[in-house]
MARBA-3410 file (N, C-alpha, C, O; in Angstrom, 1 decimal):
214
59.8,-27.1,-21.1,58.3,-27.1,-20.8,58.1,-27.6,-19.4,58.6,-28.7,-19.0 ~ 57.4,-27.0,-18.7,56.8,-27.5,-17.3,55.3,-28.0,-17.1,54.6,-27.0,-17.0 ~ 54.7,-29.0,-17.1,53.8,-29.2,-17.0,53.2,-29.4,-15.7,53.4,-30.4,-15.1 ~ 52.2,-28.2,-15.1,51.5,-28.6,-13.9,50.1,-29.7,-14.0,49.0,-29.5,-14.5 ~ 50.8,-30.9,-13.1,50.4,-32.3,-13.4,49.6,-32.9,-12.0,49.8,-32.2,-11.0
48.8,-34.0,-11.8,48.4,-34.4,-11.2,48.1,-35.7,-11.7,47.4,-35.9,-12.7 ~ 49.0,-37.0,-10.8,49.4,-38.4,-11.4,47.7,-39.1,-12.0,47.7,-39.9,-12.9 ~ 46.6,-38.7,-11.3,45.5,-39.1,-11.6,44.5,-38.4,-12.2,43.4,-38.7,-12.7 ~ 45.1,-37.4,-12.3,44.0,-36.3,-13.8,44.2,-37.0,-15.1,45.2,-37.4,-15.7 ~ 42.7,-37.1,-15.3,42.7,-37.7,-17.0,43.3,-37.2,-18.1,43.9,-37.5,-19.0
42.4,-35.6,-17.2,43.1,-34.6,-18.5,44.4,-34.0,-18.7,44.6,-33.1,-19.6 ~ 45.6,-34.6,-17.5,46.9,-34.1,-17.1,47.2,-35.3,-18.1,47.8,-35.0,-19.2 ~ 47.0,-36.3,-17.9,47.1,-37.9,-18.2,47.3,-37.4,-19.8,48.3,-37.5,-20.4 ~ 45.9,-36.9,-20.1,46.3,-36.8,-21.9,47.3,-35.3,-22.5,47.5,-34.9,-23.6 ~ 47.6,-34.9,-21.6,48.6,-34.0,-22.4,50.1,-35.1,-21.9,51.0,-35.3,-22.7
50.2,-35.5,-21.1,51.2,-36.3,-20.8,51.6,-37.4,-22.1,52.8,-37.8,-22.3 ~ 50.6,-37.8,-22.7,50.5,-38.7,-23.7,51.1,-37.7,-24.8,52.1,-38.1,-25.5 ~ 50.6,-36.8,-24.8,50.3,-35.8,-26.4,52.3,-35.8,-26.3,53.1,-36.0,-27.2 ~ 52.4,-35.4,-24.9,53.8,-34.1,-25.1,54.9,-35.5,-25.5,56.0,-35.2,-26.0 ~ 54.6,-36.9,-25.2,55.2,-37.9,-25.3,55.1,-38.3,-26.7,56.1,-38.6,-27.3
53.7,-38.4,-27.7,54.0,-38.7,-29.0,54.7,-38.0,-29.5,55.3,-38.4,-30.5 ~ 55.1,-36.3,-28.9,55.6,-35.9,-29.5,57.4,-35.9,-29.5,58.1,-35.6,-30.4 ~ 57.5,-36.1,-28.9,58.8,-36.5,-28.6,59.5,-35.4,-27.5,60.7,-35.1,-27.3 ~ 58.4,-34.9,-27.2,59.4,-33.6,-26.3,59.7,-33.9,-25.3,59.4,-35.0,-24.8 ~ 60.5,-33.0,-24.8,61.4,-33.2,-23.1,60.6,-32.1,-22.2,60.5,-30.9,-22.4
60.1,-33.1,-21.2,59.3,-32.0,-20.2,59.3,-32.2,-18.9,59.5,-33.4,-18.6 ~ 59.1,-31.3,-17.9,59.2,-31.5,-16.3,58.1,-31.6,-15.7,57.2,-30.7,-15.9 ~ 57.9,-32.5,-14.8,56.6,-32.8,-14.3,56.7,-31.7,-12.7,57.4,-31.9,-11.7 ~ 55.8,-30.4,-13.1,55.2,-30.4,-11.7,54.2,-30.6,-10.8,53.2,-29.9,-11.1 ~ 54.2,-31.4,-9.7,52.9,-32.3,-9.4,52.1,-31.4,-8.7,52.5,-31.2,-7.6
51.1,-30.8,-9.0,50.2,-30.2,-8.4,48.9,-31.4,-7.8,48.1,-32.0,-8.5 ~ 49.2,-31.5,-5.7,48.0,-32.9,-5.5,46.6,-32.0,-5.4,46.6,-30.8,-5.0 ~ 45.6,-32.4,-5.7,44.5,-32.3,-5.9,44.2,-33.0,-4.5,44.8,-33.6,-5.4 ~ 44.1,-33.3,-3.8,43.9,-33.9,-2.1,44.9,-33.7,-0.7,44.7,-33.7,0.5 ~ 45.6,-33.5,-1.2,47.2,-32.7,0.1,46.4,-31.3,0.1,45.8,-30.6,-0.7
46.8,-31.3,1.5,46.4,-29.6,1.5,45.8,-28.4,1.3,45.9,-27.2,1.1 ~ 44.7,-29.8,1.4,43.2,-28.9,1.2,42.9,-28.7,-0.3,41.8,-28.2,-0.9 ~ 44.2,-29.2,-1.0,43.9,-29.2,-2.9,45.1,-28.4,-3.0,44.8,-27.2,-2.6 ~ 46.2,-28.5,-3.4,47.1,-27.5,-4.0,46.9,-26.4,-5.0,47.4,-25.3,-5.1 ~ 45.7,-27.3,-5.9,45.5,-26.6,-7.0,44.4,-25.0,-6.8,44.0,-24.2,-7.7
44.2,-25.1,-5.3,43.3,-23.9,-4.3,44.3,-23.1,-4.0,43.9,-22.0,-3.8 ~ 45.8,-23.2,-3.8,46.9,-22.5,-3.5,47.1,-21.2,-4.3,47.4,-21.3,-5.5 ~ 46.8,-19.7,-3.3,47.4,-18.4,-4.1,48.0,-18.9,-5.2,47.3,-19.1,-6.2 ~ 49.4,-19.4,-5.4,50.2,-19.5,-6.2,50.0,-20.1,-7.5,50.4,-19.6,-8.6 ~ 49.2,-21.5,-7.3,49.2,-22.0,-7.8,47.3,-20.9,-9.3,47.1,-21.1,-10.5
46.5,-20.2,-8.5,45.7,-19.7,-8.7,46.0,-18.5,-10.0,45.5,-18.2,-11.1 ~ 47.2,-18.1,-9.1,47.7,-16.9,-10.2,48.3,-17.2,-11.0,48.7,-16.3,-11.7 ~ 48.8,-18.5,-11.3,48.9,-19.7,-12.8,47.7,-19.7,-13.5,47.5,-19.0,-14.4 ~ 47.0,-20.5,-13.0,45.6,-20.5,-13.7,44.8,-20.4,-12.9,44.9,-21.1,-11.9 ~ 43.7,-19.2,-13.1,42.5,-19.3,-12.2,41.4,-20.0,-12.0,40.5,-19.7,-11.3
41.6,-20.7,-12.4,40.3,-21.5,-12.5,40.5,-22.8,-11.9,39.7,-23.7,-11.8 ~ 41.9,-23.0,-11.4,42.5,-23.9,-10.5,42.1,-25.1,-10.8,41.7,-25.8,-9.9 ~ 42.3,-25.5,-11.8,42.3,-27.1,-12.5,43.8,-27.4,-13.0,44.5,-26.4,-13.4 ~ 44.3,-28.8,-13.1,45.0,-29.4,-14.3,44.2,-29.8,-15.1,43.0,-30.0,-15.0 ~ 45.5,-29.8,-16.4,46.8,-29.6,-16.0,47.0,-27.7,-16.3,46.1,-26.9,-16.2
48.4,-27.5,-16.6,48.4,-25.8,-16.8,50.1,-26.3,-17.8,51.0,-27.3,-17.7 ~ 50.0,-25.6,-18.3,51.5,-25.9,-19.2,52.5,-24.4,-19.4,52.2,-23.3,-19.9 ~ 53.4,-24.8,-19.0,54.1,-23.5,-19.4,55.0,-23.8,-20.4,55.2,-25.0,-20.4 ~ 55.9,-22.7,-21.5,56.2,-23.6,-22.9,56.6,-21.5,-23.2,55.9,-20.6,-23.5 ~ 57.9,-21.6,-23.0,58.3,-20.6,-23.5,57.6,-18.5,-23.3,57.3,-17.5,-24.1
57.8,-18.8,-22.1,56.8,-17.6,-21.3,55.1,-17.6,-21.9,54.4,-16.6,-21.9 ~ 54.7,-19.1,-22.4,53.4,-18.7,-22.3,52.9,-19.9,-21.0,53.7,-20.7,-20.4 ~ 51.4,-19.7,-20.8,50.8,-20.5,-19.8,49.6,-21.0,-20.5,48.7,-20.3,-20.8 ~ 49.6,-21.8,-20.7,48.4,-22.8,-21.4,47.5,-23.7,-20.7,48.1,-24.6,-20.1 ~ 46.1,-23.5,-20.5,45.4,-24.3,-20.1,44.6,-25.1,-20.9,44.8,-25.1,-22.1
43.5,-26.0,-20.4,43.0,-26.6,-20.6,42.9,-27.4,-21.5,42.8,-27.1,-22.7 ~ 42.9,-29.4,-21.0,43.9,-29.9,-21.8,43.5,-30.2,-23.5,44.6,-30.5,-24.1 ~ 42.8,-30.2,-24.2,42.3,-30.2,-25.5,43.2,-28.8,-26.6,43.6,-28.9,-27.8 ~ 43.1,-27.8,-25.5,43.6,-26.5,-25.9,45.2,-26.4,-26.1,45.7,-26.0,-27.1 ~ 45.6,-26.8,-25.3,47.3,-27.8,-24.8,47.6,-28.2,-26.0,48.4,-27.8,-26.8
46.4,-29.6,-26.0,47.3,-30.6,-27.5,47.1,-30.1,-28.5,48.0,-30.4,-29.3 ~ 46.1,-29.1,-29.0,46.3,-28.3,-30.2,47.4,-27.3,-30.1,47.8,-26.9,-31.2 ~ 47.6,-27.0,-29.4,49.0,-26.0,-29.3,50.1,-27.0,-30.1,50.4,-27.2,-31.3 ~ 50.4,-27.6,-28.6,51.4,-28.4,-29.1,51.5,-29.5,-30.4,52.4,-30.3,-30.6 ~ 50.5,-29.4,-31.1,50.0,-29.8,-32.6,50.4,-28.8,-33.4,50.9,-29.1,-34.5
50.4,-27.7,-33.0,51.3,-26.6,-33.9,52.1,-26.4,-34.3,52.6,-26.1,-35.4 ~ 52.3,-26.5,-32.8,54.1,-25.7,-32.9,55.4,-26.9,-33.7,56.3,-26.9,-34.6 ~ 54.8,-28.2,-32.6,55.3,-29.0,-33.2,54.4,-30.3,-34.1,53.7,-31.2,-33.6 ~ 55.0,-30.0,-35.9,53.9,-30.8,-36.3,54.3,-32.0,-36.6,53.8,-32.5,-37.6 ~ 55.1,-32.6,-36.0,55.4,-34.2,-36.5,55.7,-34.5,-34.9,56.2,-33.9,-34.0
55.0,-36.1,-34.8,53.7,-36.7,-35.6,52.6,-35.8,-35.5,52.6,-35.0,-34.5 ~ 51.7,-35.7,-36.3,50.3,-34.7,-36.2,49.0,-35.5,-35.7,48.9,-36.7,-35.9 ~ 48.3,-34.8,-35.1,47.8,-36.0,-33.8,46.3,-35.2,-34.4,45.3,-35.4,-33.7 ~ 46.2,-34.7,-35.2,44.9,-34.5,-36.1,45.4,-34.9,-37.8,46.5,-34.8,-38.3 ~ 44.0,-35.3,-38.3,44.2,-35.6,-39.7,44.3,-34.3,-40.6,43.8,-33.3,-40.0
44.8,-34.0,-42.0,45.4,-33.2,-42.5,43.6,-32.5,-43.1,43.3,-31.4,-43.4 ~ 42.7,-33.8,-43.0,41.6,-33.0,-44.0,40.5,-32.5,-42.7,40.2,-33.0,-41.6 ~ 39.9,-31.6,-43.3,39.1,-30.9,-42.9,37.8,-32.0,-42.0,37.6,-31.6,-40.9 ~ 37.2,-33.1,-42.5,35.8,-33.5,-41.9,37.1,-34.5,-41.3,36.8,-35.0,-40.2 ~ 38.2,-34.9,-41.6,38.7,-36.1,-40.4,39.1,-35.4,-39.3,39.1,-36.0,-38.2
39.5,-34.1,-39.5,39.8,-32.9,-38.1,38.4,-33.0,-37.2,38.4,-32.9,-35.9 ~ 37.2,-33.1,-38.1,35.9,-32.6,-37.4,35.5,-33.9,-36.5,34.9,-33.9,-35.5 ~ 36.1,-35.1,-37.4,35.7,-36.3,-36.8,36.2,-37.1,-35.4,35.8,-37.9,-34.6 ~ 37.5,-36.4,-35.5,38.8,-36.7,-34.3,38.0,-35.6,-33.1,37.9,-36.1,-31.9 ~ 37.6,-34.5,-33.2,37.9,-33.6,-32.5,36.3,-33.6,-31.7,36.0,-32.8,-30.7
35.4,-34.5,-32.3,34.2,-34.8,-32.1,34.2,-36.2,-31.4,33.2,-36.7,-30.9 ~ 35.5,-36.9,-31.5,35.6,-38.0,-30.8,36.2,-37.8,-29.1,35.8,-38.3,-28.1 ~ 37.3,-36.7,-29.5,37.6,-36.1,-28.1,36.8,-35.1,-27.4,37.1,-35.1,-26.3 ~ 36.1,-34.5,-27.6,35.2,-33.9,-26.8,34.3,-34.7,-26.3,33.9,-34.4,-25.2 ~ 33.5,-36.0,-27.3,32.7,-36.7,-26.4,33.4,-37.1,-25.1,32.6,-36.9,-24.2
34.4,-37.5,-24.7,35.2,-37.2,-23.7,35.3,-36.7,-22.8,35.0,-37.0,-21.6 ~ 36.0,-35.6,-23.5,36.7,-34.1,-22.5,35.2,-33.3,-22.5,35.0,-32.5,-21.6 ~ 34.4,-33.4,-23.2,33.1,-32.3,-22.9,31.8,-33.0,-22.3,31.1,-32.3,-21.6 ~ 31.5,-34.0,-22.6,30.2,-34.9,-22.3,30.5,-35.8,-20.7,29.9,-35.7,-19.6 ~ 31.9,-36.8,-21.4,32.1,-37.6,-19.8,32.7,-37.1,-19.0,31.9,-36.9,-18.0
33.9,-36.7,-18.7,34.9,-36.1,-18.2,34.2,-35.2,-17.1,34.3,-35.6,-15.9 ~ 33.4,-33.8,-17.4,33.0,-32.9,-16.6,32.3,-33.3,-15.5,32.4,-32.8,-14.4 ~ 31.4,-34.4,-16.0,30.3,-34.5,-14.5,31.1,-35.9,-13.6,30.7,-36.6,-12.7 ~ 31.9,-35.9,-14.1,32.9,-36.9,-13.5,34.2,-36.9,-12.2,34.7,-37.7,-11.4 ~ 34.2,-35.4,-12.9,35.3,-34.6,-12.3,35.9,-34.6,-10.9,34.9,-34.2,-10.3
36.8,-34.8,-9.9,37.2,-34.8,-8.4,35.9,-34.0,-7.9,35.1,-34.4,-7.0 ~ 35.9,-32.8,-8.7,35.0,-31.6,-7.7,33.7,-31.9,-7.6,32.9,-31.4,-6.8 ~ 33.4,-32.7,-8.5,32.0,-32.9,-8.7,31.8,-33.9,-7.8,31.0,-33.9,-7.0 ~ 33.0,-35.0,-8.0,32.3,-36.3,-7.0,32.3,-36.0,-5.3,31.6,-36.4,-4.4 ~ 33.6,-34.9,-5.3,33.6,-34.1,-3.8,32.5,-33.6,-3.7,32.2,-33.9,-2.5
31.6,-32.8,-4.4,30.2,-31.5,-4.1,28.9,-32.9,-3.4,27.9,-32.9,-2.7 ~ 29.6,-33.8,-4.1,28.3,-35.2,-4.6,28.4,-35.6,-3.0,27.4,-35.3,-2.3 ~ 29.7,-36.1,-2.5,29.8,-36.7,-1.2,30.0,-35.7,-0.2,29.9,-36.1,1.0 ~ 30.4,-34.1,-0.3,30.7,-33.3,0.5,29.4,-32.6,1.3,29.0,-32.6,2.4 ~ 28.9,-32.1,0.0,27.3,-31.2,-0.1,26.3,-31.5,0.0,25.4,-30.8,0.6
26.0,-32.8,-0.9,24.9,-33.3,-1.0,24.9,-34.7,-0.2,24.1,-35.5,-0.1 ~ 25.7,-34.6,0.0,25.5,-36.2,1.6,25.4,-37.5,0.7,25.0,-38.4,1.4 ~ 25.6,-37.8,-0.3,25.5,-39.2,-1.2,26.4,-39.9,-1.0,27.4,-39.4,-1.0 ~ 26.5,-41.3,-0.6,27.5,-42.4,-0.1,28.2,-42.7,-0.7,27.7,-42.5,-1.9 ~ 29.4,-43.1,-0.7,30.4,-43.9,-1.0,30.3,-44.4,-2.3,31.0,-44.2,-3.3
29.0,-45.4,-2.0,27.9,-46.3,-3.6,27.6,-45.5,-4.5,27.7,-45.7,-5.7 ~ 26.9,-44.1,-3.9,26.2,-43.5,-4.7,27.3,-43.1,-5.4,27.6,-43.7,-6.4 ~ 27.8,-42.2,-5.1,29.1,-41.6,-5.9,29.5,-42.0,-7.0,29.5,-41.5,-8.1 ~ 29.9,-43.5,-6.3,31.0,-44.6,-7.7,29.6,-45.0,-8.5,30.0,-45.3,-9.6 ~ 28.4,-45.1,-8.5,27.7,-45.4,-9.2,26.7,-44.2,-10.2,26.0,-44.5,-11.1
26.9,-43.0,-9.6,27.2,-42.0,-10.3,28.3,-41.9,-11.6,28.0,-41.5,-12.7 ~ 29.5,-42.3,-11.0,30.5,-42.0,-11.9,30.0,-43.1,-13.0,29.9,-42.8,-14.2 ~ 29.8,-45.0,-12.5,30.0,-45.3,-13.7,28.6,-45.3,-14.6,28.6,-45.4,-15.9 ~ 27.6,-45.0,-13.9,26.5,-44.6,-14.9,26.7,-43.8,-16.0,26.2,-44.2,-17.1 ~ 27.4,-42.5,-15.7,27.7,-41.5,-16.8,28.8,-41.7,-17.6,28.6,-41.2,-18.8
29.9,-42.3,-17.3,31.3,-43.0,-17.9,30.4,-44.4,-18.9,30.8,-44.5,-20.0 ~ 29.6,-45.2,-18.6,29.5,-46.2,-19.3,28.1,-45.3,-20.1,27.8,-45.9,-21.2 ~ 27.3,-44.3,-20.0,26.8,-44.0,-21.3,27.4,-43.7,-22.3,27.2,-44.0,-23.5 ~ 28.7,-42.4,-21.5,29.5,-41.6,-22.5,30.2,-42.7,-23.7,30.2,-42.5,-24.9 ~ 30.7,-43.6,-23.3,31.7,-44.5,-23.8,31.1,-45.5,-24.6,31.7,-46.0,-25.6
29.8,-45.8,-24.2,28.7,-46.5,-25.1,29.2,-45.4,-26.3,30.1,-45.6,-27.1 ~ 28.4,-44.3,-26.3,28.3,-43.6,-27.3,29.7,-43.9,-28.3,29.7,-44.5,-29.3 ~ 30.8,-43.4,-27.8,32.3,-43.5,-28.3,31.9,-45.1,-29.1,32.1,-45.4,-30.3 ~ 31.5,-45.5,-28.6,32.3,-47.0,-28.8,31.3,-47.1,-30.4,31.8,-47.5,-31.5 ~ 29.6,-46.5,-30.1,29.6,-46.6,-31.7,29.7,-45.9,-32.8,29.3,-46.2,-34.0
30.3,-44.7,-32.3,30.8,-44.0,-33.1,31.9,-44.5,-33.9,31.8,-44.6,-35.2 ~ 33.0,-44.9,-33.2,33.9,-45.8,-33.3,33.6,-46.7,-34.7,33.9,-46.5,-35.9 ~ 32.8,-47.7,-34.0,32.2,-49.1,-34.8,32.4,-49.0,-36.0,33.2,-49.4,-36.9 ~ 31.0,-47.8,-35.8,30.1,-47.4,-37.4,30.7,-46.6,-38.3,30.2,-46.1,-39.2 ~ 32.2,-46.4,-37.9,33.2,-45.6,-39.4,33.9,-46.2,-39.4,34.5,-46.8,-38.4
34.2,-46.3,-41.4,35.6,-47.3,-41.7,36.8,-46.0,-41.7,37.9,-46.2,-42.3 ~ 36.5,-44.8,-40.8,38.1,-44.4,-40.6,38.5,-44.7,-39.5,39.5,-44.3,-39.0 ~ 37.4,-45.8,-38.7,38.6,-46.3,-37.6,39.4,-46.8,-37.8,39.1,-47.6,-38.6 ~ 40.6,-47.0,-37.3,41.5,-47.9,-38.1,42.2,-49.2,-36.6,41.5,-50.1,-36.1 ~ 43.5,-49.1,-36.2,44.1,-49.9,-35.4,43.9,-48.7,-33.8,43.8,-48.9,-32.6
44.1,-47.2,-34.6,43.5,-46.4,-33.6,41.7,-45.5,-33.8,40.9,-45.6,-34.7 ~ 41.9,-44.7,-32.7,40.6,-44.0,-33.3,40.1,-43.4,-34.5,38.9,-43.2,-34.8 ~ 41.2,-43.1,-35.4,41.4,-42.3,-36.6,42.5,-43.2,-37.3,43.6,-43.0,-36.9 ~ 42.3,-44.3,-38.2,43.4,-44.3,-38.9,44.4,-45.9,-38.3,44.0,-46.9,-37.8 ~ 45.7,-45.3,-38.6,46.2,-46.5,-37.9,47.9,-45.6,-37.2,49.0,-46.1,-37.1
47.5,-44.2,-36.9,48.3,-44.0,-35.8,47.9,-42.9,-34.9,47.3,-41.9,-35.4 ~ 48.1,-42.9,-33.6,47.5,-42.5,-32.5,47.1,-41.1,-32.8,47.5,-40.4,-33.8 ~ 46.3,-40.7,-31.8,46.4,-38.7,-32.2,45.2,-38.1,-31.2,44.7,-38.8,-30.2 ~ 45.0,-37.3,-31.4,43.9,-36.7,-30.6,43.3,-37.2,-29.8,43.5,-37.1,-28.5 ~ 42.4,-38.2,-30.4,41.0,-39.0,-29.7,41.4,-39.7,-28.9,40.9,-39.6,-27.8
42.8,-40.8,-29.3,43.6,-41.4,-28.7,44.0,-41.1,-27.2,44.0,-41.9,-26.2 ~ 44.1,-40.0,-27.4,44.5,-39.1,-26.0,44.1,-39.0,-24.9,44.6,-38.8,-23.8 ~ 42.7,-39.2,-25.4,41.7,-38.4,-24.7,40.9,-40.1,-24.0,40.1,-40.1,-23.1 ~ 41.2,-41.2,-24.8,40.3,-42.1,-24.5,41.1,-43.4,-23.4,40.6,-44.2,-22.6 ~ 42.3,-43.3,-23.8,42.7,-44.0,-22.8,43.0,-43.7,-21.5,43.0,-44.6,-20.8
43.2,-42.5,-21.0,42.6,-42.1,-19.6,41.4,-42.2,-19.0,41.3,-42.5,-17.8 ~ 40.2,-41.9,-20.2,38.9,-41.9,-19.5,38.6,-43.7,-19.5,37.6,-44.1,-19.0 ~ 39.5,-44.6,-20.0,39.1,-45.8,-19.8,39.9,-46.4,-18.4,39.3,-47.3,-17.8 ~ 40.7,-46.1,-18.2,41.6,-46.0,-17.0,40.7,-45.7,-15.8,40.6,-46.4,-14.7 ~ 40.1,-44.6,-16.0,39.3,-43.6,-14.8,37.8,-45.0,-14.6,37.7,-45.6,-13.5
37.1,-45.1,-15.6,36.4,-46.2,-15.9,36.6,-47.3,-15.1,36.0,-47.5,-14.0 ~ 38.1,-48.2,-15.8,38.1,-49.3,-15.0,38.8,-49.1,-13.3,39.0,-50.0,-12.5 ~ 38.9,-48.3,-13.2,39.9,-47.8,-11.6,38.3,-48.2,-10.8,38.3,-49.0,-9.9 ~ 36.8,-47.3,-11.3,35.9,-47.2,-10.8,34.4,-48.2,-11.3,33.2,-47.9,-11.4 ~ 34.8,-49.2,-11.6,34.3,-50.7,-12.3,33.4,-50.4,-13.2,32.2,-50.7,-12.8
33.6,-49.8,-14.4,32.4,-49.6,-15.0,32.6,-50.8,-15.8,33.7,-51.3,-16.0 ~ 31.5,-51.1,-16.3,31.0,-52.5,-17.5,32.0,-51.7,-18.6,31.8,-50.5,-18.8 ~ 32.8,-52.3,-19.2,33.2,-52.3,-20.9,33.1,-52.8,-21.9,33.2,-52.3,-23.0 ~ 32.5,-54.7,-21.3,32.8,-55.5,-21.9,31.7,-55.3,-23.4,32.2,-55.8,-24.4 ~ 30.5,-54.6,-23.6,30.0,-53.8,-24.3,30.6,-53.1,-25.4,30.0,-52.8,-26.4
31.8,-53.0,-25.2,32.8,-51.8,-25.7,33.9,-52.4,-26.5,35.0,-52.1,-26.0 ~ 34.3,-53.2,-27.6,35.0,-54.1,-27.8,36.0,-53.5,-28.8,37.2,-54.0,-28.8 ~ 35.4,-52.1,-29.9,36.5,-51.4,-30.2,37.4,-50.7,-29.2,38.6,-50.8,-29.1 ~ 36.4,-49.9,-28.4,37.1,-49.2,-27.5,37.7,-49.8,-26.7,38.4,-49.2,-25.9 ~ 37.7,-51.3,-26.6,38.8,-51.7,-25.4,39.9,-52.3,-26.6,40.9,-52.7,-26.1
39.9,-52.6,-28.0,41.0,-53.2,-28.7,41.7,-51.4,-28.9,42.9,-51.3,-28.6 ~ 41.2,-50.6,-29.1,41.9,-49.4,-29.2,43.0,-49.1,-28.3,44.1,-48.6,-28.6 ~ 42.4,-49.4,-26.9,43.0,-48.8,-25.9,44.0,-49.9,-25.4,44.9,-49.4,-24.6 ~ 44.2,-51.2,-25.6,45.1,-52.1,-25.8,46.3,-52.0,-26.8,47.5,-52.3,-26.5 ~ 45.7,-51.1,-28.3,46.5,-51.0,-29.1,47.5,-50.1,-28.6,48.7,-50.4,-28.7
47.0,-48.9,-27.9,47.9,-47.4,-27.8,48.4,-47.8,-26.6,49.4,-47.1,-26.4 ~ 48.1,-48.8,-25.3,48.9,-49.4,-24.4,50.9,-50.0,-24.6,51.9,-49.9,-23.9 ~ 50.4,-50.6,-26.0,51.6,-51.0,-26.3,52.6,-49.8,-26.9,53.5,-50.0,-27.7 ~ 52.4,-48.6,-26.4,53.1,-47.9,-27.1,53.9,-47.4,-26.0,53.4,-47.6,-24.9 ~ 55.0,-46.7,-26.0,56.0,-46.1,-24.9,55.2,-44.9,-24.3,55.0,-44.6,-23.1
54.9,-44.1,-25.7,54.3,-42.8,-25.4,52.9,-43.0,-24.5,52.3,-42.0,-24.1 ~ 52.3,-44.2,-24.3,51.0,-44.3,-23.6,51.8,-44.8,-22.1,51.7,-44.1,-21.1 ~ 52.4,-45.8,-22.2,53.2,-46.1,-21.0,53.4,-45.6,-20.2,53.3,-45.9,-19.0 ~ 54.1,-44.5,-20.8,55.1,-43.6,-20.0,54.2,-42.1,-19.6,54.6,-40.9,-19.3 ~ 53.4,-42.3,-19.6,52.2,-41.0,-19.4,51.3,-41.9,-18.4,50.6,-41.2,-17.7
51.2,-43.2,-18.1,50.1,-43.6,-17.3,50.3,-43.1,-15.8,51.4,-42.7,-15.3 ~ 49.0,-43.1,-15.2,49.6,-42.8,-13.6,50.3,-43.6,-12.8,50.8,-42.8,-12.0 ~ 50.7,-44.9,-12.4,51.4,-45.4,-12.0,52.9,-45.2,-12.0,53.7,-45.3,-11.0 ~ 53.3,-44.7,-13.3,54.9,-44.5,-13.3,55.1,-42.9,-13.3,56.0,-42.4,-13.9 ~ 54.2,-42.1,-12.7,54.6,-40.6,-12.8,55.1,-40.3,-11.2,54.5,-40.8,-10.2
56.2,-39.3,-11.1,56.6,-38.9,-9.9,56.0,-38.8,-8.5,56.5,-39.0,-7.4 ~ 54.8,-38.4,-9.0,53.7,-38.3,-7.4,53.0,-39.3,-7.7,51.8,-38.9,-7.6 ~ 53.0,-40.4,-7.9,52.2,-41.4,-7.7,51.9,-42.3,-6.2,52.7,-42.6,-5.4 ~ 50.9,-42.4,-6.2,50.8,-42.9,-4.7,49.9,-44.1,-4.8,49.7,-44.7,-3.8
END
């Protein structure tokens, strides 16, 4: 498997996690999102995926985008550990935890968006990061009582071993504290993301220890 990666994509960040619980062997290729004008704007890289985001996965002549779409794949193919629950409303509950995420915070968060913010619209430096953590500490509020208020949370988001939501929450808390948002509010979501810290498969997916790290 080749995964086209960028050390600070959240959403690269959580398939990096996923392809690690799973135990697979994979090659990181670093696609920089800031070198040269954006790599991920490169012909080459376009006629991979058009829509020129990480990450992009390739996995046996197919090409897989977008990363939620990724970890269900690879939830397929390979089902041990299974990173969704077996029953129907705990699938709806996991997958409703990672989209608040990947669909609510994530998007208006995004490199392009904070570039359009500071490029287009002339907004400072302040405004930007206080953009970002305005929308990161509502989204995560929300998580955090969602979280709370069900006894299937367990030591992770679902239960008491990592999976989906998992995935998806310790990056965006990463991205969070990189850009100082308040957590201290957040007290599941920060014992969660402490829990899945101590794991190899979280470790070993963070941005600091990936190839293009800078």
């Amino acid at each position: 498997m080749k995964l086209y990666t960028y050390f600070r994509s959240s959403a690269a960040y959580r398939v990096r996690i996923a392809l690690n619980l799973k135990g697979l062997a994979w090659e990181a290729v670093p696609v920089h999102l800031v070198k040269d004008g954006g790599q991920h704007r490169k012909p080459d890289y376009l006629a991979l995926n058009p829509a020129g985001l990480v990450p992009a996965l390739e996995d046996d002549g197919n090409v897989l985008t977008q990363s939620l779409a990724i970890i269900e794949y690879l939830d397929e193919t390979h089902r041990e550990p299974p990173l969704l629950p077996a029953d129907a409303a705990g699938r709806a509950r996991v997958r409703a935890l990672a989209q608040a995420i990947a669909c609510d915070i994530h998007p208006i968060n995004n490199l392009r968006v904070l570039q359009y913010l500071k490029r287009e619209l002339g907004v400072s430096d302040e405004q930007k990061d206080a953009w970002y953590r305005h929308w990161c500490e509502l989204g995560l509020a929300a998580v955090e009582a969602m979280l709370a208020g069900d006894a299937r949370t367990g030591r992770f988001c679902h239960g008491n071993a990592p999976g989906l939501a998992d995935c998806c929450l310790v990056p965006q808390v990463f991205n969070a504290r990189r850009f100082g948002a308040k957590l201290d509010a957040m007290p599941t979501v920060l014992r969660i993301v402490d829990a899945c810290e101590m794991l190899d498969a979280f470790r070993l997916a963070a941005p600091g220890v990936q190839p293009d790290a800078e």
